[in-house]
DOLO-819494 format. One line per 5 residues: number of its first residue (from 1); for each residue y, x negated, z negated of C-alpha. Coordinates in nm, 2 decimals. Layout:
BEGIN
NUM> Y X Z  ... .
This chain:
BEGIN
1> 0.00 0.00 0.00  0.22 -0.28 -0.13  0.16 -0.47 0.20  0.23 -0.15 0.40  0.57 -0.09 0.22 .
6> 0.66 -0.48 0.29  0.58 -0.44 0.69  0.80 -0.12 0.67  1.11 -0.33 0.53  1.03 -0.62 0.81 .
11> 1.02 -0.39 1.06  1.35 -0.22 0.95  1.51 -0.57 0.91  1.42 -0.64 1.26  1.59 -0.30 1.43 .
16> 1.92 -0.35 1.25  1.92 -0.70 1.36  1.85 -0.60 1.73  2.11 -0.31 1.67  2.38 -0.56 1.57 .
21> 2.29 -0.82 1.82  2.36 -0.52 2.03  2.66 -0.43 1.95  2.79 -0.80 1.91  2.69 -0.85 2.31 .
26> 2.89 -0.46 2.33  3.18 -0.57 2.56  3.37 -0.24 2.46  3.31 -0.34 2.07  3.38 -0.72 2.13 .
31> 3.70 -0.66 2.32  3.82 -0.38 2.04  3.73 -0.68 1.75  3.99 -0.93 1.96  4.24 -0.65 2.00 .
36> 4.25 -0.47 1.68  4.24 -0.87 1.56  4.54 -0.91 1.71  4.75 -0.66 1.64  4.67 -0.75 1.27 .
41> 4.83 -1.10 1.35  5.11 -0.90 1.53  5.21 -0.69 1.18  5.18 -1.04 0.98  5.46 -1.19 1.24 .
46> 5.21 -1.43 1.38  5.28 -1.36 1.76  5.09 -1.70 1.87  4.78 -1.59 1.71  4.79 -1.23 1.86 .
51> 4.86 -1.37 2.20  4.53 -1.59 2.18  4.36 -1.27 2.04  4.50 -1.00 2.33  4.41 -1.28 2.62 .
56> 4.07 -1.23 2.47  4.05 -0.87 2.48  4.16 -0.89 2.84  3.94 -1.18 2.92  3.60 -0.92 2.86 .
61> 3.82 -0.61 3.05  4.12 -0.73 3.27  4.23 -0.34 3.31  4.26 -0.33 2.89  4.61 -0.17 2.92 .
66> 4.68 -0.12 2.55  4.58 -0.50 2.53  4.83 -0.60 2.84  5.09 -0.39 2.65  5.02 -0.57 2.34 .
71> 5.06 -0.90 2.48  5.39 -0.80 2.64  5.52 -0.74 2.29  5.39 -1.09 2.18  5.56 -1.25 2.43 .
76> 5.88 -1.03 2.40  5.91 -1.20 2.00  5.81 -1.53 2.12  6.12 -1.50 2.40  5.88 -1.57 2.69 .
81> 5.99 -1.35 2.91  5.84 -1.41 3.27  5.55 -1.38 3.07  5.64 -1.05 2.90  5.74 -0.93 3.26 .
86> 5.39 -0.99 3.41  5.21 -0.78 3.14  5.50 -0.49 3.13  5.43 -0.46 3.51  4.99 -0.49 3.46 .
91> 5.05 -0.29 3.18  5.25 0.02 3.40  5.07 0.02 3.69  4.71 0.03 3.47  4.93 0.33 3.27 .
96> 5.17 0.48 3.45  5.21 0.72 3.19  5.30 0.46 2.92  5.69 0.52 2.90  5.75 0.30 2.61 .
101> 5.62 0.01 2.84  5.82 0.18 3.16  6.13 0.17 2.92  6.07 -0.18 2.81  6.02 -0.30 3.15 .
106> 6.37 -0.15 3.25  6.52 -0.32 2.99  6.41 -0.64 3.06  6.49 -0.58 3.43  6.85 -0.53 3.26 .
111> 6.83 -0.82 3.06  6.75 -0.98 3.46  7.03 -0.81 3.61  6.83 -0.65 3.83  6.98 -0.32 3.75 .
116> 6.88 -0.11 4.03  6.53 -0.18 3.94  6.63 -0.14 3.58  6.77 0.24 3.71  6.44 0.33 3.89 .
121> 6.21 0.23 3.56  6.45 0.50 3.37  6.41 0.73 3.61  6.06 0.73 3.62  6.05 0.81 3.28 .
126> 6.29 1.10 3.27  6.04 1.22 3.56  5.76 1.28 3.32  6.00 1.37 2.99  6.31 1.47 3.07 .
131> 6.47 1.45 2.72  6.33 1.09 2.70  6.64 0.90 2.44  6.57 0.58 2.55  6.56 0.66 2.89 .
136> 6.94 0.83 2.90  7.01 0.53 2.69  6.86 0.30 2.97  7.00 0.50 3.27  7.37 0.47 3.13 .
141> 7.33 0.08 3.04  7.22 0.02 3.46  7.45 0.26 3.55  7.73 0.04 3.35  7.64 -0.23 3.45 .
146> 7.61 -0.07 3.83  7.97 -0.03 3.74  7.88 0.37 3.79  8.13 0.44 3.46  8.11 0.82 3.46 .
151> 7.76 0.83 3.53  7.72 0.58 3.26  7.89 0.79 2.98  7.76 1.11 3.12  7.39 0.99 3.06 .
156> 7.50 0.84 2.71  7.65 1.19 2.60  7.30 1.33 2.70  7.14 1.07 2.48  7.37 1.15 2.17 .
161> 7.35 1.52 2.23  6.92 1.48 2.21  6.93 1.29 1.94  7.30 1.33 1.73  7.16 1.15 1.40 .
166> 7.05 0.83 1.56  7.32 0.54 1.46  7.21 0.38 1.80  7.34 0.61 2.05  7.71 0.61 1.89 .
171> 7.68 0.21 1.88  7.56 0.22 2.26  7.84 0.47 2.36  8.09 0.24 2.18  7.99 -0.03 2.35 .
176> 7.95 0.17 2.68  8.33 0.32 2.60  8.51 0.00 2.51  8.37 -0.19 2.85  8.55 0.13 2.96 .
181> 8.87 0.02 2.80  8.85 0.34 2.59  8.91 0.17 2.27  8.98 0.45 2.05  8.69 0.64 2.18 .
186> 8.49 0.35 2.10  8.65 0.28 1.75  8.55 0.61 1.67  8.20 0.60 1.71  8.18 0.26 1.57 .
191> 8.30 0.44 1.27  8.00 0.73 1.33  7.74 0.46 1.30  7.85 0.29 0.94  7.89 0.70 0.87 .
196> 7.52 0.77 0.95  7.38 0.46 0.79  7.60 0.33 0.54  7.43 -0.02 0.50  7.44 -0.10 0.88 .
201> 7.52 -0.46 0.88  7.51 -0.44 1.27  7.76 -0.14 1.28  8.00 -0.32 1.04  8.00 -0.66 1.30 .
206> 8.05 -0.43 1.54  8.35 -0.29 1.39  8.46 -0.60 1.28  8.42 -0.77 1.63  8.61 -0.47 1.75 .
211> 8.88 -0.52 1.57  8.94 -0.87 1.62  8.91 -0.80 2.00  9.16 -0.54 1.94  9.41 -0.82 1.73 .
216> 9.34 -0.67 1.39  9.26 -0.98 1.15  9.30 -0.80 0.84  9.04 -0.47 0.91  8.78 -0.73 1.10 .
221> 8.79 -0.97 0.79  8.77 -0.62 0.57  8.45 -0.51 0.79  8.30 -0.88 0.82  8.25 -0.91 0.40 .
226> 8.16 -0.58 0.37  7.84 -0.71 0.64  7.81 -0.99 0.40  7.78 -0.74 0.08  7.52 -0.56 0.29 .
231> 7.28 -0.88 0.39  7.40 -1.14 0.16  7.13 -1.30 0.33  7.18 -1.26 0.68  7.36 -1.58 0.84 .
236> 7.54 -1.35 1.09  7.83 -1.19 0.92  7.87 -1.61 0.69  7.95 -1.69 1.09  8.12 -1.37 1.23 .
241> 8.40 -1.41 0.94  8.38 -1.80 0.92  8.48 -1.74 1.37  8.77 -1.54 1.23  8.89 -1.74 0.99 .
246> 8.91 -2.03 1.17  9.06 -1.86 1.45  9.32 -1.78 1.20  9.36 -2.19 1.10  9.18 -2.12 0.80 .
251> 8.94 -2.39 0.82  8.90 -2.47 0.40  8.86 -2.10 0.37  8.54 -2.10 0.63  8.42 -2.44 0.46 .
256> 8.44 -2.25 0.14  8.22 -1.90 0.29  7.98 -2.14 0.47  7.92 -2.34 0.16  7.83 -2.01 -0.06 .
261> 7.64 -1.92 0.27  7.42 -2.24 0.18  7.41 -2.14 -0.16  7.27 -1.75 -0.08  7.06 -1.88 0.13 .
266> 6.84 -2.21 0.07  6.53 -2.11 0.19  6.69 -1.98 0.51  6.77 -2.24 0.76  7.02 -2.03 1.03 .
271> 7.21 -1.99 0.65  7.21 -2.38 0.54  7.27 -2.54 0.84  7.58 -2.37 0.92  7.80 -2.57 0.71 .
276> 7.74 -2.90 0.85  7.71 -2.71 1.24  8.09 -2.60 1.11  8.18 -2.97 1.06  8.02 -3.12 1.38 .
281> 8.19 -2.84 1.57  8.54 -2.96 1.47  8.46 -3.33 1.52  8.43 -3.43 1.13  8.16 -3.68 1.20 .
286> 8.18 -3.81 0.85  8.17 -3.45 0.70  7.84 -3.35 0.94  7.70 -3.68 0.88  7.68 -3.63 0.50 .
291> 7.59 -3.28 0.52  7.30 -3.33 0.75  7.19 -3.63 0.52  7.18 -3.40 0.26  6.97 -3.15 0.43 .
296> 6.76 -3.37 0.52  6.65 -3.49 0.18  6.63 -3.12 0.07  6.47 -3.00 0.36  6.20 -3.27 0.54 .
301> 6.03 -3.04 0.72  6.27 -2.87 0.94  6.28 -2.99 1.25  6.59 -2.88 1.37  6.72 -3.06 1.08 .
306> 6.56 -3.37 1.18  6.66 -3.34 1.54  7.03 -3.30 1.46  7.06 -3.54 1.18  6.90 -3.82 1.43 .
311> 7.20 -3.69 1.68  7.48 -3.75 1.45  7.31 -4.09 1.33  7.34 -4.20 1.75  7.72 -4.06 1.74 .
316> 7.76 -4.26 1.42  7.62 -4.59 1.56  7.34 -4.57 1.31  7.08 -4.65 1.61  6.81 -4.79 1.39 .
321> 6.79 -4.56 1.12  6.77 -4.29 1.44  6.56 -4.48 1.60  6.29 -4.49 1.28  6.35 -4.10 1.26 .
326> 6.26 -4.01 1.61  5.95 -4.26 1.60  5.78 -4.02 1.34  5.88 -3.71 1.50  5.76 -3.84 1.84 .
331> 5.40 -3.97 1.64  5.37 -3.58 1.54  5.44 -3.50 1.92  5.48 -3.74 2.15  5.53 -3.49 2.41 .
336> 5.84 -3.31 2.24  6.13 -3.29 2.53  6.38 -3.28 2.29  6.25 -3.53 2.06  6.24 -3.77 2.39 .
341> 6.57 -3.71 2.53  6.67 -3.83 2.20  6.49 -4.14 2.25  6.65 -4.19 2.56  6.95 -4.18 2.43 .
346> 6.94 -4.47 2.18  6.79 -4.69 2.43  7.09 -4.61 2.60  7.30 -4.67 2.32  7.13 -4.99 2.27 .
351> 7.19 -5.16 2.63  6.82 -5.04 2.72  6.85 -4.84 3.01  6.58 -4.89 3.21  6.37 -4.77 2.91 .
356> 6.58 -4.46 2.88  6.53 -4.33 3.24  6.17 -4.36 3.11  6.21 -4.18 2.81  6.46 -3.91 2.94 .
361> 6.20 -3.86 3.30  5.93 -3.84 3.07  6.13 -3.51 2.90  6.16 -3.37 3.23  5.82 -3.42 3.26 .
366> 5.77 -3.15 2.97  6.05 -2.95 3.03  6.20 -2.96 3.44  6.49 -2.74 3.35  6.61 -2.89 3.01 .
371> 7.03 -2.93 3.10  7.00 -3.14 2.77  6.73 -3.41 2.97  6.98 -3.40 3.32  7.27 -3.46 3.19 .
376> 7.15 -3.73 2.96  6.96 -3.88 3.27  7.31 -3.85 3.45  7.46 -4.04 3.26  7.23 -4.33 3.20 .
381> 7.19 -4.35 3.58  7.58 -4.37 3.63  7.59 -4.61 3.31  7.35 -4.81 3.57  7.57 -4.79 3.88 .
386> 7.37 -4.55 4.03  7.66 -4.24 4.11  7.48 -4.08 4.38  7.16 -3.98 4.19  7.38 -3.94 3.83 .
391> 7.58 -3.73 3.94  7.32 -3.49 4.08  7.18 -3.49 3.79  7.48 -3.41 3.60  7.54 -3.10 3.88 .
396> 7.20 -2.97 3.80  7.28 -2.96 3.43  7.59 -2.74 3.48  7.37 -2.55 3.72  7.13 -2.43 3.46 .
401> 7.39 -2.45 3.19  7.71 -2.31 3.32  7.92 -2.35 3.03  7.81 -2.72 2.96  8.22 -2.87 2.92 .
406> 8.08 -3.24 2.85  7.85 -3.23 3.17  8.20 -3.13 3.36  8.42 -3.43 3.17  8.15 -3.66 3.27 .
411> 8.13 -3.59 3.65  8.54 -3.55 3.60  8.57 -3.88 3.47  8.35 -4.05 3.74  8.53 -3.84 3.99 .
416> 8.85 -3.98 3.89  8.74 -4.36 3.89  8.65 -4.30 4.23  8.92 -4.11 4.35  8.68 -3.81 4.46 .
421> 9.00 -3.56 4.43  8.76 -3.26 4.53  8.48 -3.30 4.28  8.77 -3.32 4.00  8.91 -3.07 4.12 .
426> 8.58 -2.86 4.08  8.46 -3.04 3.76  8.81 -2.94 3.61  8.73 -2.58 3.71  8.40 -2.57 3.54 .
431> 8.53 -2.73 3.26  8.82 -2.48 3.20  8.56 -2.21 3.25  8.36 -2.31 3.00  8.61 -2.41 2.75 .
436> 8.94 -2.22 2.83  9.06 -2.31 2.51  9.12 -2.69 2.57  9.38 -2.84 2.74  9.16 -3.14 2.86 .
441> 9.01 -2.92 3.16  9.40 -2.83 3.22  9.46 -3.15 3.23  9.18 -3.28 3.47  9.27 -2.98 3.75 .
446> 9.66 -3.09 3.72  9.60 -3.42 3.82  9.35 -3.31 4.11  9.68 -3.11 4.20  9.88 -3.40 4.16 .
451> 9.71 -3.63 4.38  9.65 -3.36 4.66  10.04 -3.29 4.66  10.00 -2.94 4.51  10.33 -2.96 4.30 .
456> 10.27 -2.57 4.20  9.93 -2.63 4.08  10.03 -2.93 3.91  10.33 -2.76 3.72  10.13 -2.44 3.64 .
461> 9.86 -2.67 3.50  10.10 -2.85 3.36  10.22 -2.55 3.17  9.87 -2.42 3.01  9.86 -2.75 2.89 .
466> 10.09 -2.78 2.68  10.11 -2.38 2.60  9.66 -2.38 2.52  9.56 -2.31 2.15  9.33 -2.56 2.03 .
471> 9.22 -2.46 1.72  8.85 -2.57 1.77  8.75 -2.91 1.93  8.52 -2.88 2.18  8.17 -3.06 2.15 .
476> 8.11 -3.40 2.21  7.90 -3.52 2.51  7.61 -3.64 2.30  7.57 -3.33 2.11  7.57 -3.11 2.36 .
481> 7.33 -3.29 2.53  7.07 -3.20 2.33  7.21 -2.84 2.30  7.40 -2.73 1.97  7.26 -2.68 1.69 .
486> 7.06 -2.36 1.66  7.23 -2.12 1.43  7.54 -1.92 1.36  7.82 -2.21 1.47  8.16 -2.05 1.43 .
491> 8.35 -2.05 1.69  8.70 -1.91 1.76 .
């Protein structure tokens, strides 16, 4: 009996073993572990581990569409967007009906400027649910943009009237309405969003970046520390009121917020950094130098800490100490872009350029359209005599970084030395473009003007110059080759 019981259990044993083998060779149940695996790395914030997770998923059943939507949203937080696109497109043409991924789509169309595309994505949505919010919301943001105005507010009235106690239909109508030049219209429902959620942070930047548009110092400076009240520990408002206040000349006043703002926030590094982002912004070397020493005992690990403390040690001259610095980061990653152009920069620095064309190719290696890597390879090549190939380089850096003023002085400067009147002339363009606030660009297009016999030009630049507001220095050329420091820099 006894031995009958015992082949009873064996036998058992052996069917639920088969019947989990089963199930663990179940393509449908293997690719519902990877997904519903990642969307439990997706809730903890751990977007690289979902994305591994949904590729599996997909991997077993390539026409997964919840899993392709998933993945879109991973790569939406992780900011790759061509990625992002790929799976919002594989996601709507597996599900049509999936209107949250149609309305994504057409916002990152938006984001594109493709906003005729953007347009159609809305209006296949309103197709299937006419009183879709986002979709009106959508619709009047391409239309805008289409520069379609009435249509655009129209649409946006539609949205507010389907859902009225939603605080982001009056802040999208503001926006819409000010774009519009109606500024009171849009003052008014900046004042319906803090009035439908009090502790709106965003609403109260909104107001307050309203109002300093709109020349009223005293109610955005009002609105700005209210934000702060609200998210004592949100960097954003420290450096929408710090903007202000230096805009105003009230630089110990914006030392003083951004030094509480490292204080509120130490474990927060958008909130610590500021300070010494403050300092390098309006040339106080010494001042950044110390601060970013400072971090950098209290806070080894951050790499952006690292990164801009070994900058300010090459602008100080301190090449060896940088140099030590960016060995170790390099040892952790020796394929690090950023970390190299670094590299190449004190080899520069230290009369090595051959060895810095190596170091800075090497970055664009890693990372082809890196502005940071061109226009530091520009300028070793031109340090080298070679103008022809530096100052492409230095073209394709304001080419992917239109606003990059030091790339501009740097091609102005050359241009000047070799009396290329035309290329000044157009560095001093891009220059004032991106910096309209200093006079140097002024300065650079006046003597294009000059040379060329423009005595108009030349007067009228002449004018500007002397007549610009420089309140904030602009970056210097080192810095800003390796991009600014991430984080909420003031600016006026």
């Amino acid at each position: 009996m006894k031995q009958r019981d015992g082949f009873r259990l064996l036998l058992t044993g052996l069917i639920v073993l088969a019947l989990a083998a089963g199930c663990s060779r179940d393509p449908n149940v293997r690719k519902q572990r990877f997904f519903e695996s990642g969307n439990r790395y997706f809730e903890q914030g751990k977007y690289r581990e979902a994305t591994i997770e949904y590729l599996n998923a997909i991997q077993i059943d390539k026409a997964y569409g919840d899993a392709h939507y998933q993945l879109a949203q991973s790569y939406l937080q992780q900011g790759i967007w061509s990625m992002a696109y790929q799976e919002l497109v594989r996601t709507t043409d597996l599900q049509p009906n999936n209107l949250k991924a149609q309305i994504d789509l057409g916002n990152l169309l938006l984001s594109a400027r493709e906003f005729k595309q953007a347009k159609d994505r809305a209006q296949t949505v309103l197709t299937r649910d006419p009183n879709n919010v986002d979709a009106h919301i959508l619709m009047a943001n391409a239309d805008a943009a289409l520069e379609n105005v009435e249509d655009s507010l129209r649409e946006m009235q539609t949205a507010i009237q389907l859902a009225p106690d939603q605080p982001r239909t009056y802040f999208n109508m503001a926006v819409l309405q000010l774009n519009a030049k109606q500024a009171a219209a849009a003052e008014e429902n900046f004042l319906k969003v803090i009035s439908l959620d009090p502790k709106s942070v965003p609403g109260r930047l909104a107001l307050g970046n309203f109002y300093q548009q709109q020349g009223r110092p005293a109610d955005a400076e009002q609105r700005f520390r209210e934000a702060i009240q609200m998210g004592p520990k949100n960097p954003v408002p420290y450096g929408a009121l710090a903007g202000l206040l230096i805009s105003q000349g009230k630089r110990s006043e914006a030392e003083q917020l951004l030094a509480e703002a490292r204080q509120a926030m130490p474990d927060i590094p958008e909130g610590y950094r500021m300070l010494g982002d403050l300092y390098f912004a309006m040339e106080d070397l010494p001042r950044a130098l110390g601060e970013y020493a400072s971090l950098f005992q209290q806070h080894p690990q951050d790499e952006r800490v690292q990164k801009n403390y070994v900058q300010l040690l090459i602008l100080s001259s301190k090449l060896d100490q940088a140099a030590k610095l960016i060995d170790q980061l390099l040892k952790n990653d020796s394929k690090n872009a950023e970390s190299l152009i670094l590299r190449g920069q004190i080899l520069n620095a230290k009369g090595q350029p051959d060895q810095a064309v190596q170091s800075l190719e090497a970055a664009l290696k890693q990372d082809p359209r890196s502005p940071a890597a061109h226009y530091s390879l520009g300028l070793t090549l031109i340090s080298m005599g070679n103008t022809r190939r530096g100052t492409g380089e230095l073209q394709e850096a304001v080419r992917l970084r239109p606003n990059m003023a030091p790339a501009y002085r740097a091609m102005g400067a050359l241009a000047l030395r070799q009396g290329d009147m035309e290329l000044l002339r157009q560095s001093a363009e891009g220059f004032i473009a991106a910096q309209p606030l200093v006079p140097e660009g002024f300065l650079m297009r006046a003597t294009a003007n000059l040379r060329a016999g423009n005595a108009k030009g030349t007067e009228e630049d002449l004018q500007r110059l002397f007549l610009s507001p420089r309140k904030i220095h602009a970056p210097s050329p080192a810095w800003a080759s390796c991009g600014r420091p991430k984080g909420n820099i003031p600016k006026p």
